[in-house]
C-alpha positions as a Python dict, from the first residue, in 0.01 Angstrom:
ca = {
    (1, 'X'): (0, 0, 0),
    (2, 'X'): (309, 3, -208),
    (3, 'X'): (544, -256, -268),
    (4, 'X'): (827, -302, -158),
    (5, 'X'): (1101, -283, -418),
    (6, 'X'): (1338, -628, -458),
    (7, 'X'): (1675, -451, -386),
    (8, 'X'): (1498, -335, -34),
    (9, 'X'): (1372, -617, 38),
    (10, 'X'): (1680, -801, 5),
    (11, 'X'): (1889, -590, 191),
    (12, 'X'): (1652, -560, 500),
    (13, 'X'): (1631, -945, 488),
    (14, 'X'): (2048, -987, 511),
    (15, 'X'): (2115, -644, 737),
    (16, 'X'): (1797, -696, 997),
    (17, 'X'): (1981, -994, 1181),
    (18, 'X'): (2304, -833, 1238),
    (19, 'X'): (2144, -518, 1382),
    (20, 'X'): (1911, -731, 1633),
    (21, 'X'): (2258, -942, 1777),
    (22, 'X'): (2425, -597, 1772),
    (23, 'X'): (2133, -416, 1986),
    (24, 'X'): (2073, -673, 2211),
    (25, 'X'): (2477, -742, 2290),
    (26, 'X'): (2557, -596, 2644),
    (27, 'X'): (2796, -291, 2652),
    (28, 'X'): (3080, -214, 2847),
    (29, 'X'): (3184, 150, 2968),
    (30, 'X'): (3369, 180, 2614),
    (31, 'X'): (3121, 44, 2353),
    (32, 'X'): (2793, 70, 2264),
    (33, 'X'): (2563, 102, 1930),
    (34, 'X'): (2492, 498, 1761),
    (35, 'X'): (2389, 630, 1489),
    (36, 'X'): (2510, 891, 1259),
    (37, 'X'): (2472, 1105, 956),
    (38, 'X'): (2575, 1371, 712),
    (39, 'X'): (2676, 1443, 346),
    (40, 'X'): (2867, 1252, 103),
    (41, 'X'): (3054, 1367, -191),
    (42, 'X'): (3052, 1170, -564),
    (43, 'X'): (2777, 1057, -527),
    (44, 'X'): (2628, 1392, -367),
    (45, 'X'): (2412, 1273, -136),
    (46, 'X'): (2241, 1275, 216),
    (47, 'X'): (2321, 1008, 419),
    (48, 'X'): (2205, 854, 768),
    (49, 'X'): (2322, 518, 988),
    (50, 'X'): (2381, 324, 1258),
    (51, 'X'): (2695, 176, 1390),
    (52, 'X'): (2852, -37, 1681),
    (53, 'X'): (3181, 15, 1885),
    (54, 'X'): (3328, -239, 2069),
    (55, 'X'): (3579, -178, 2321),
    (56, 'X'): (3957, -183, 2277),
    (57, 'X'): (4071, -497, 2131),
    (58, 'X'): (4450, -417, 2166),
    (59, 'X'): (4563, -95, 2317),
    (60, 'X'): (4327, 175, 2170),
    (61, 'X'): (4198, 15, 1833),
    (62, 'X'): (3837, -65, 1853),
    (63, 'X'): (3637, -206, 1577),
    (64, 'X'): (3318, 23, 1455),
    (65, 'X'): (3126, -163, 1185),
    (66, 'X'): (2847, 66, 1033),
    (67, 'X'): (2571, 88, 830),
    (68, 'X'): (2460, 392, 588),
    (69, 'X'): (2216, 468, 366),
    (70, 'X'): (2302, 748, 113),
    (71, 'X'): (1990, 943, -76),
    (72, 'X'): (2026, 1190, -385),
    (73, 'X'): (2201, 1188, -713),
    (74, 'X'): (1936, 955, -841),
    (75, 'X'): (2084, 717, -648),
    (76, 'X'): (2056, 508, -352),
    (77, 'X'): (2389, 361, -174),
    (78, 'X'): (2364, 145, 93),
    (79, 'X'): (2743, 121, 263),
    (80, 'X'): (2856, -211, 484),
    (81, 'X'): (3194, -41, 668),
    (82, 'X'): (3408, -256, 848),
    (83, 'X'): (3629, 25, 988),
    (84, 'X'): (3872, 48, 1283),
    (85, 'X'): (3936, 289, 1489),
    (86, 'X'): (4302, 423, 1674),
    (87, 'X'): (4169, 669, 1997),
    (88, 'X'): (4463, 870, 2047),
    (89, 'X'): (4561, 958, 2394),
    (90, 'X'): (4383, 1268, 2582),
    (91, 'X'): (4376, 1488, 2875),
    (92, 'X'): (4045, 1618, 2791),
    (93, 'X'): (3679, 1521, 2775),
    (94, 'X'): (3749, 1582, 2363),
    (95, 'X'): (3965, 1299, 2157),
    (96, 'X'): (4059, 1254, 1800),
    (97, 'X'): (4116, 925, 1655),
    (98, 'X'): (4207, 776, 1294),
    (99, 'X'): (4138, 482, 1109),
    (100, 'X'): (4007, 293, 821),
    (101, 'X'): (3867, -47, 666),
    (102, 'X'): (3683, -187, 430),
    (103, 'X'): (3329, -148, 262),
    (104, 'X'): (3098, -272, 56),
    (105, 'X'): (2865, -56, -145),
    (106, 'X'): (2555, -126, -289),
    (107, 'X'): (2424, 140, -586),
    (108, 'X'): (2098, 137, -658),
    (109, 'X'): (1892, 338, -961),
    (110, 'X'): (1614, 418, -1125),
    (111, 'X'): (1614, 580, -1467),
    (112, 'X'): (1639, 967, -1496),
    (113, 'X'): (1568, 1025, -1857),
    (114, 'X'): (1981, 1015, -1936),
    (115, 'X'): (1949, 635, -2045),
    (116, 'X'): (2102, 473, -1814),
    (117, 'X'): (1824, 260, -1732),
    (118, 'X'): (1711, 100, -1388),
    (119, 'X'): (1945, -105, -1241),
    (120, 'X'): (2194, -234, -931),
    (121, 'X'): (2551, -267, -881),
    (122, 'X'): (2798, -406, -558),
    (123, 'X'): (3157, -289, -531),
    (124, 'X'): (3402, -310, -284),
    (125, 'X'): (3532, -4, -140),
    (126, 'X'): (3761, 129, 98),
    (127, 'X'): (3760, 395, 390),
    (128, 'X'): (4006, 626, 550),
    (129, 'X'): (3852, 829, 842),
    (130, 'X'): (3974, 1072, 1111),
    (131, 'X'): (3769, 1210, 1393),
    (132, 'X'): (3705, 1372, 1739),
    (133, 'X'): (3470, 1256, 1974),
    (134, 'X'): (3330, 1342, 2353),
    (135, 'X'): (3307, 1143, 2599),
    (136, 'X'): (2917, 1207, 2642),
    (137, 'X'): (2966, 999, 2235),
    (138, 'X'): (2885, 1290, 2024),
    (139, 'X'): (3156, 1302, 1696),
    (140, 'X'): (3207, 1455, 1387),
    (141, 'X'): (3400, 1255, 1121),
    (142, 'X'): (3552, 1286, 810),
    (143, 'X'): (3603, 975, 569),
    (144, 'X'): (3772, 965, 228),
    (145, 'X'): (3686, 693, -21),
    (146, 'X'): (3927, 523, -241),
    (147, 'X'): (3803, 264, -510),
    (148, 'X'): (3402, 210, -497),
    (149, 'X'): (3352, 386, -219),
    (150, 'X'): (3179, 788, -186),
    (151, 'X'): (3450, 1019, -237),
    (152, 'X'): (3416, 1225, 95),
    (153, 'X'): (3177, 1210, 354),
    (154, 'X'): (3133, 1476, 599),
    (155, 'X'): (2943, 1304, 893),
    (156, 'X'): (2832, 1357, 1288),
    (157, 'X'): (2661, 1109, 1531),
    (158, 'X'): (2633, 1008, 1861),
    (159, 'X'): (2685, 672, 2043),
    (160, 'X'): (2497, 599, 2327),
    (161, 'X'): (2791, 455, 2583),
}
C-alpha cells in the first residue's frame, strides 16, 4: 500500500466535512450538489469537481461554492471557489448567467529535474465566470483568473436538481 502524501492528507481531512453537510442538505427545485470538469489554462491542466447551488438568495444570484482538482504541468492545484452566480432571465429551457468570487488555490509539486524542488504553496485568487445552463443542469462554463488563480478554464458539468 502506498502512503498517503501529507498535502493529501491534509486537504481530505479539512474538505471531507464540508462535502458530507453539503450532500446530506435537502434541495429545493433550484439547488442541488454537481460536479464538473474540463481544462485549465497556466497551469495547463485537466481538471475535475464538485460543487453546490443554493437557490436564489435575492432575485437571481445564487451562491455556487466548488471544489476542483487540477492535474498536469507537474502540478497539482486544488481550487476552494466561493463564486456567485446572476441567472439572467429566459424564455427557453437554455439560460446564461455571469458571475464571480473568490478562491483559494493550493499548488502542489514534485521536482521535475528543472530545480525547483518539491514543495507547496496557498494563494488567494479570484474568478470571473459566464455560462449557459439547461434546465435538466447540464452547463458549460468559462472562468478567467485574475491574481493566483488558473488563467482560463474551459469547463462542463451537470447538477443534479
Amino acid at each position: 500500500m502506498l502512503p498517503i502524501p501529507y498535502w493529501m492528507a491534509t486537504r481530505v481531512k479539512f474538505l471531507l466535512p464540508a462535502f458530507v453537510v453539503l450532500a446530506w442538505a435537502t434541495p429545493a427545485a433550484a439547488q442541488g450538489p454537481g460536479v464538473r470538469g474540463g481544462v485549465s489554462v497556466d497551469p495547463d491542466q485537466v481538471y475535475f469537481g464538485g460543487h453546490y447551488e443554493t437557490s436564489a438568495l435575492v432575485d437571481r444570484l445564487h451562491f455556487k461554492p466548488n471544489i476542483e482538482l487540477g492535474l498536469g504541468d507537474d502540478l497539482v492545484t486544488t481550487a476552494l471557489n466561493m463564486e456567485f452566480v446572476y441567472k439572467f432571465p429566459t424564455r427557453s429551457s437554455w439560460g446564461l448567467y455571469a458571475g464571480g468570487g473568490p478562491a483559494i488555490n493550493f499548488y502542489s509539486w514534485d521536482d521535475d529535474g528543472r530545480g525547483r524542488g518539491d514543495g507547496t504553496e496557498t494563494e488567494g485568487g479570484l474568478n470571473i465566470l459566464f455560462g449557459a445552463e439547461h434546465a435538466d443542469g447540464l452547463f458549460f462554463e468559462v472562468k478567467v483568473g485574475a491574481i493566483d488563480s488558473p488563467d482560463v478554464k474551459f469547463g462542463v458539468g451537470w447538477t443534479f436538481k
